[in-house]
Legacy VTK file of the C-alpha trace (Angstrom):
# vtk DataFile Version 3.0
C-alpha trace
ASCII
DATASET POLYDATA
POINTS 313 float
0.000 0.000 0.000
0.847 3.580 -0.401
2.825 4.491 2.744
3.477 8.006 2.676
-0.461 9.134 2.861
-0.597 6.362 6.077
-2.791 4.567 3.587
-1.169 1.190 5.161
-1.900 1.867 8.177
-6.007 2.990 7.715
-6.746 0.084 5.836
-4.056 -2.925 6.983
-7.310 -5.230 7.901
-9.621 -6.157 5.261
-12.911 -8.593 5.374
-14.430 -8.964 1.850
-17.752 -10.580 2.296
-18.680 -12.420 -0.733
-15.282 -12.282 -1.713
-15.859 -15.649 -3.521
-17.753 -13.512 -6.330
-16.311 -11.803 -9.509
-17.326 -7.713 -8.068
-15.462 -9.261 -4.347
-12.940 -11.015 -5.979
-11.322 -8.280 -7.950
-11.418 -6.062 -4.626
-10.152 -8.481 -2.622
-7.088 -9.154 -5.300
-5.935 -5.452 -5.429
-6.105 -5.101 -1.503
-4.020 -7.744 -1.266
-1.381 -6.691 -4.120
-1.856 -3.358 -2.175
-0.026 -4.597 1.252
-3.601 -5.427 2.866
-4.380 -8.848 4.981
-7.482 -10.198 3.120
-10.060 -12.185 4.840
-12.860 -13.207 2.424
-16.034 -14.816 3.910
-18.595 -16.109 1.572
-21.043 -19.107 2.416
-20.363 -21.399 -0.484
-17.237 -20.857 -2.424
-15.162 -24.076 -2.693
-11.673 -23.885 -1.889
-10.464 -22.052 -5.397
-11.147 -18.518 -4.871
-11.015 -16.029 -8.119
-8.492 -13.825 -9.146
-5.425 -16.044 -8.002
-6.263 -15.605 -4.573
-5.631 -18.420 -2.149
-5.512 -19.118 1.175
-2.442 -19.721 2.983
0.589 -17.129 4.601
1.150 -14.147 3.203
-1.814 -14.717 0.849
-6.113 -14.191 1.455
-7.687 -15.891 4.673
-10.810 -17.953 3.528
-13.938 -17.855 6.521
-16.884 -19.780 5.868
-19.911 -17.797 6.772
-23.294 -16.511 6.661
-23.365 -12.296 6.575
-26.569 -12.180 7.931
-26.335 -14.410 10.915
-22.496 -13.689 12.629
-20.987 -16.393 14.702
-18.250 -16.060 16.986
-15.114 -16.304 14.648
-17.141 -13.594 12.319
-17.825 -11.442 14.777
-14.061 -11.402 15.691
-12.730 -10.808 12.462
-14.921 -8.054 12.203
-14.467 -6.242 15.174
-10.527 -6.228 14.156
-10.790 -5.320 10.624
-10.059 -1.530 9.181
-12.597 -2.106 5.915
-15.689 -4.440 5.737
-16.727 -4.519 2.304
-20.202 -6.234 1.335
-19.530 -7.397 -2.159
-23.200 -9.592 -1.930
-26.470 -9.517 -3.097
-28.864 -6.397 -2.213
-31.195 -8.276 0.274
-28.294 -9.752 1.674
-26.469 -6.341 2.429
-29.435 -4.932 3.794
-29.869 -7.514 6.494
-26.740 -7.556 7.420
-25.911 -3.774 7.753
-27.011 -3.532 11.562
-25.245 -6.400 12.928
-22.031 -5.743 10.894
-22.091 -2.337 12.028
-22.589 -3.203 15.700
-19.721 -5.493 15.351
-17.386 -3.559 14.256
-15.419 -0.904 16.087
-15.970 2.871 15.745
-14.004 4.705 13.244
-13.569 1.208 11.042
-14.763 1.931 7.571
-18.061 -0.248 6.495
-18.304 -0.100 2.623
-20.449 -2.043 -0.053
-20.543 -2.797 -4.420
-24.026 -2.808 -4.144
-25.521 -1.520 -7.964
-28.268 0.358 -6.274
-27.606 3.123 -3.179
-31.012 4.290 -1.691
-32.026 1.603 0.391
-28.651 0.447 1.603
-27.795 3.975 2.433
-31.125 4.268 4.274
-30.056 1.767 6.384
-26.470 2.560 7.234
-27.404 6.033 8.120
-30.009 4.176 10.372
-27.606 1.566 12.212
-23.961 2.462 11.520
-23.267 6.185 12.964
-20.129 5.021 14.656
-18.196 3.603 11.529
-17.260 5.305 8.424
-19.671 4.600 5.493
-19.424 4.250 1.507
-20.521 3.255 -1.504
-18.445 1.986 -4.442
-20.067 1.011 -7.478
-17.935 0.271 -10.076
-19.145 1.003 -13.661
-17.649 -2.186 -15.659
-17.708 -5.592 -15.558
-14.868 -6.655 -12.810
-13.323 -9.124 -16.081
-12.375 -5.037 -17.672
-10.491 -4.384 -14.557
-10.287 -0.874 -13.048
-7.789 1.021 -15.079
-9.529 4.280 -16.880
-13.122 2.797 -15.478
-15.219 5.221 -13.477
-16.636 3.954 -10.032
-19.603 5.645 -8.642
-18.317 6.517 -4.993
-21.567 7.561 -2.628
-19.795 8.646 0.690
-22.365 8.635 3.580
-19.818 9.261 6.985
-16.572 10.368 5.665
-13.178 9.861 6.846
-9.497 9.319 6.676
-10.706 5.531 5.693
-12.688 6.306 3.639
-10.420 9.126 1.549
-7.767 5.846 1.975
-10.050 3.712 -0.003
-11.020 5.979 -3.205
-7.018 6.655 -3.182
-6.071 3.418 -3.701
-9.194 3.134 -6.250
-7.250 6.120 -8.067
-4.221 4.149 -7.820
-5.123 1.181 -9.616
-6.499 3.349 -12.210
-9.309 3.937 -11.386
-11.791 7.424 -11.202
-13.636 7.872 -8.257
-16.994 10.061 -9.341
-18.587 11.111 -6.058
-22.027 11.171 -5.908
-25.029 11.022 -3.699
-27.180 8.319 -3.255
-30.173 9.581 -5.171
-27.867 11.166 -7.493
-26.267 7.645 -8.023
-29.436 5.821 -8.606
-30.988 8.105 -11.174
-27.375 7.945 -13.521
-27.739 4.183 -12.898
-30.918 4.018 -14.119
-29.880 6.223 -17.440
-26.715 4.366 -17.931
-27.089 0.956 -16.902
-31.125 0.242 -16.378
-32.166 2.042 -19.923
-29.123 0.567 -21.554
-29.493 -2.934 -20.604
-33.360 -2.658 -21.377
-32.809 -1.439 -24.834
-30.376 -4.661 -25.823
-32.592 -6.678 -23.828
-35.534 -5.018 -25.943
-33.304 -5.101 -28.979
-32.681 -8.942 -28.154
-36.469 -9.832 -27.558
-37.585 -7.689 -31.168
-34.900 -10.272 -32.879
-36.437 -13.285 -31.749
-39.867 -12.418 -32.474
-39.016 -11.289 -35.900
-37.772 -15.078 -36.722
-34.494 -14.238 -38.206
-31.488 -16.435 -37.432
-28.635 -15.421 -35.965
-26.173 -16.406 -38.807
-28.121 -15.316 -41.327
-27.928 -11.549 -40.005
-24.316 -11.659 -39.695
-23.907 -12.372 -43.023
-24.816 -9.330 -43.818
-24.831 -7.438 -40.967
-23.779 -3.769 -40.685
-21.334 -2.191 -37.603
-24.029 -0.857 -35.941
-25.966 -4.261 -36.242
-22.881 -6.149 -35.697
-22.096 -4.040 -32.421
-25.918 -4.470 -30.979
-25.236 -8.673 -31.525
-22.192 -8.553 -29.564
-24.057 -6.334 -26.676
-26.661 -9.006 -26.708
-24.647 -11.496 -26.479
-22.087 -9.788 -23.844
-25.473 -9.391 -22.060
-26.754 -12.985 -22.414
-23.674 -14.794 -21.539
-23.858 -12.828 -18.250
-25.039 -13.798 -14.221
-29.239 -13.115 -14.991
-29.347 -12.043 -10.993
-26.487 -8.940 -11.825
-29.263 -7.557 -14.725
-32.130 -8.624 -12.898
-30.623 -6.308 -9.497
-29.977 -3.504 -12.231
-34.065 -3.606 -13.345
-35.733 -4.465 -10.555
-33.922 -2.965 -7.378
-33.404 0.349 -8.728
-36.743 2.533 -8.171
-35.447 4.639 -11.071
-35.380 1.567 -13.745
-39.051 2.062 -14.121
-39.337 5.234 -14.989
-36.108 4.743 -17.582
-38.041 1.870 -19.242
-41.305 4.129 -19.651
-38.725 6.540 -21.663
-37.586 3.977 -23.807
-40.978 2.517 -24.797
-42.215 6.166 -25.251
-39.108 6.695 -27.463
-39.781 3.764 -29.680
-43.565 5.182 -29.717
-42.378 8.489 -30.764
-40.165 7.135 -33.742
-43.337 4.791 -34.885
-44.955 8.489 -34.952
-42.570 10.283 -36.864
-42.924 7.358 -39.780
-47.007 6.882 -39.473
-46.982 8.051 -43.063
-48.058 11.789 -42.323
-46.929 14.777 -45.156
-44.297 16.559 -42.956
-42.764 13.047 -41.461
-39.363 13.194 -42.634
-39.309 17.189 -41.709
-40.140 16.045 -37.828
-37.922 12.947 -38.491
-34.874 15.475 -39.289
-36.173 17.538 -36.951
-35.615 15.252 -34.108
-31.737 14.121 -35.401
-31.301 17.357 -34.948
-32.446 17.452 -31.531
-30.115 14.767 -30.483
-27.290 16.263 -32.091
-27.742 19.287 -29.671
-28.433 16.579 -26.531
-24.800 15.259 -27.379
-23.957 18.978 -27.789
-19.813 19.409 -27.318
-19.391 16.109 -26.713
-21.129 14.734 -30.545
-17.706 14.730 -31.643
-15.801 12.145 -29.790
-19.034 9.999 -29.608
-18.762 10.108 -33.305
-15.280 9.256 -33.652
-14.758 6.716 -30.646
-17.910 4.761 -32.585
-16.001 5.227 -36.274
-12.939 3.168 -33.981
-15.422 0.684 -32.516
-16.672 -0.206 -35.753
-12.655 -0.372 -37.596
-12.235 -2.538 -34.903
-15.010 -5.111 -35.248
-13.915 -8.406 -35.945
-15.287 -10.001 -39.697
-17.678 -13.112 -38.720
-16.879 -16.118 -40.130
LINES 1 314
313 0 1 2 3 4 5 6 7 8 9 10 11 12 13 14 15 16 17 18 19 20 21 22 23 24 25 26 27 28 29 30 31 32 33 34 35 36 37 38 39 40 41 42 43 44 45 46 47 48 49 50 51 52 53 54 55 56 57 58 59 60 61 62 63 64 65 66 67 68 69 70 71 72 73 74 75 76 77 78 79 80 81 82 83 84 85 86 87 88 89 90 91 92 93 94 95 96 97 98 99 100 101 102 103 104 105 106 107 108 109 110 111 112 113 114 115 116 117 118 119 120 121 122 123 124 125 126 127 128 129 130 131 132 133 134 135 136 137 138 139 140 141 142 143 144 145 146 147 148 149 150 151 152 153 154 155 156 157 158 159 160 161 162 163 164 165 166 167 168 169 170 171 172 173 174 175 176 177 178 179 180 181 182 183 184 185 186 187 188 189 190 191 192 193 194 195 196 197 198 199 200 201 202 203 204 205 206 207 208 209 210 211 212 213 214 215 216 217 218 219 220 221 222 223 224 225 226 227 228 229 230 231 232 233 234 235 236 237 238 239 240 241 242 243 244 245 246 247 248 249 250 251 252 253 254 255 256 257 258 259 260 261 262 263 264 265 266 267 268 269 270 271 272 273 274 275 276 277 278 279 280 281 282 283 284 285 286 287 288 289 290 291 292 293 294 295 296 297 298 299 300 301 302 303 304 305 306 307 308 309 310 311 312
C-alpha cells in the first residue's frame, strides 16, 4: 500500500464478504497486491477462490460464513478489521448492515458494491453512525479491470478511511466520481437500467421477428454487428447482476417508460403523415444538440469501434 499518505496503516485489515464472487474477488485481489491482509467470507465458495487468490501465509484468509447471521469467529474478524466490504447480493447487504455495524469498532470503515444506493444507504445512516460509510459502485464488468473505469463513490460518513479507499481506487487506475445516493441511482438508471433494457428489448424484437442469428451476420452492418455482440455480452452474463440492475433500482421504471415512449415516438414520426421526414430530421437534430460538445468524440470513438469489429466467419 501507499505508505506516505498512512494509507497502510487505515486500511491494513480487510474482510471482503462475498469475496468468492467476480465484483469481491477483484477487490479483494488489489487489496491484497496493495499490502492489505485479506479475509474473504462467503457461504459457499469451494476452496479455489477467483483472481489467483488463495488461502495460505502471506496470501487471502478464507472464513466460511453466513453475513446475515455472525458467529463467533465472524464477529471477531470483524471487530478487528479496518474495511468491511459487502460485495453480496442487495437483500443480503441490507440484512446484514445492523449487525455488521454493531460489530465492528468505531471509526472502522463499512463499505459495499451494491448496484443500487437508496435503500442500503437508508439503512447505514439508520444503524452504523459510529463507523465510516461508503458506496463503491464500479461502472464495468470486474473481467475489464479498473484502469480508466469510473466507479460511482456515494460517501455517507466520511473519513481518513474512507479518503484511503477511493485513493487506492485512483491508484489502480481507477476514477472515483462522487455522488449522492439519489444522485447515483438516477445515472444508474440512465446508464445501466435504460441501456441494458434497450439490448434486452433489442434482443427480444430479434427473436420475435424469426431471423437467425447467422443469417444476419452475413450481412450485418457495424451498428448491427455491435448491438449482436451487446446481446450477447449481455446474455452470456449472471441473470441475478441484470435482474438487481431492473428491478432494485426505483429509477429503472421510470427509464423503461422513456424507452418505450421513445420507440412510440419514432413509430410516430414514420405513421406516413406529409411533414414526417421534416419532424424525423427535426428530431436528429435534436439529439445532435443533446450530445452537444461532446457529438464529436461519440462520433469518432464509434467510427474506432466499428474499424475494430472483428469479420464473422
Amino acid at each position: 500500500m501507499t505508505r506516505g499518505d498512512h494509507t497502510t496503516d487505515l486500511l491494513r485489515r480487510c474482510v471482503v464478504v462475498g469475496g468468492a464472487g467476480a465484483v469481491g474477488g477483484l477487490f479483494a485481489e488489489h487489496l491484497l497486491r496493495a499490502g492489505a491482509e485479506v479475509l474473504v467470507v462467503d457461504p459457499g465458495a469451494g476452496e479455489a477462490l477467483p483472481g489467483g487468490l488463495k488461502t495460505g501465509p502471506g496470501e487471502a484468509r478464507f472464513l466460511r460464513g453466513d453475513i446475515t447471521d455472525i458467529g463467533p469467529d465472524l464477529r471477531e474478524e470483524i471487530g478487528r478489521a479496518d474495511l468491511v466490504l459487502l460485495a453480496v447480493p442487495e437483500q443480503v447487504a441490507l440484512a446484514a448492515v445492523k449487525q455488521v455495524a454493531a460489530a465492528m469498532r468505531p471509526g472502522a470503515l463499512l463499505a459495499d458494491t451494491l448496484s443500487v444506493k437508496g435503500p442500503v444507504a437508508d439503512e447505514i445512516l439508520a444503524h452504523a453512525g459510529n463507523v465510516e460509510a461508503a458506496g463503491l459502485n464500479p461502472m464495468f464488468a470486474p473481467s475489464l479491470g479498473f484502469a480508466g473505469r469510473p466507479v460511482a463513490a456515494v460517501v455517507l460518513h466520511d473519513g481518513p478511511r474512507t479518503r484511503a479507499l477511493l485513493r487506492l481506487v485512483e491508484s489502480w487506475g481507477g476514477r472515483a466520481v462522487r455522488l449522492g445516493a439519489h444522485e447515483h441511482d438516477r445515472l444508474a438508471a440512465a446508464t445501466q437500467a435504460l441501456t441494458h433494457a434497450a439490448v434486452l428489448s433489442f434482443g427480444l424484437a430479434l427473436a420475435s421477428l424469426g431471423v437467425g442469428v447467422a443469417e444476419l451476420a452475413a450481412v450485418a452492418p457495424p451498428p448491427h454487428a455491435t448491438m449482436l455482440a451487446l446481446l450477447a455480452r449481455i446474455a452470456s452474463g449472471t441473470p441475478e447482476v441484470y435482474w438487481d440492475v431492473q428491478s432494485a433500482n426505483p429509477q429503472a421504471a421510470p427509464a423503461r417508460e422513456a424507452l418505450a415512449e421513445g420507440v412510440r415516438t419514432l413509430a410516430g414520426l414514420l405513421d406516413g403523415r406529409a411533414d414526417g421526414e421534416a419532424e424525423f430530421a427535426a428530431a436528429l437534430g435534436g439529439l445532435r444538440d443533446l450530445l452537444g460538445p461532446d457529438l464529436d468524440f461519440y462520433r469518432d470513438t464509434c467510427a474506432e469501434m466499428f474499424g475494430a469489429l472483428r469479420p464473422y466467419s
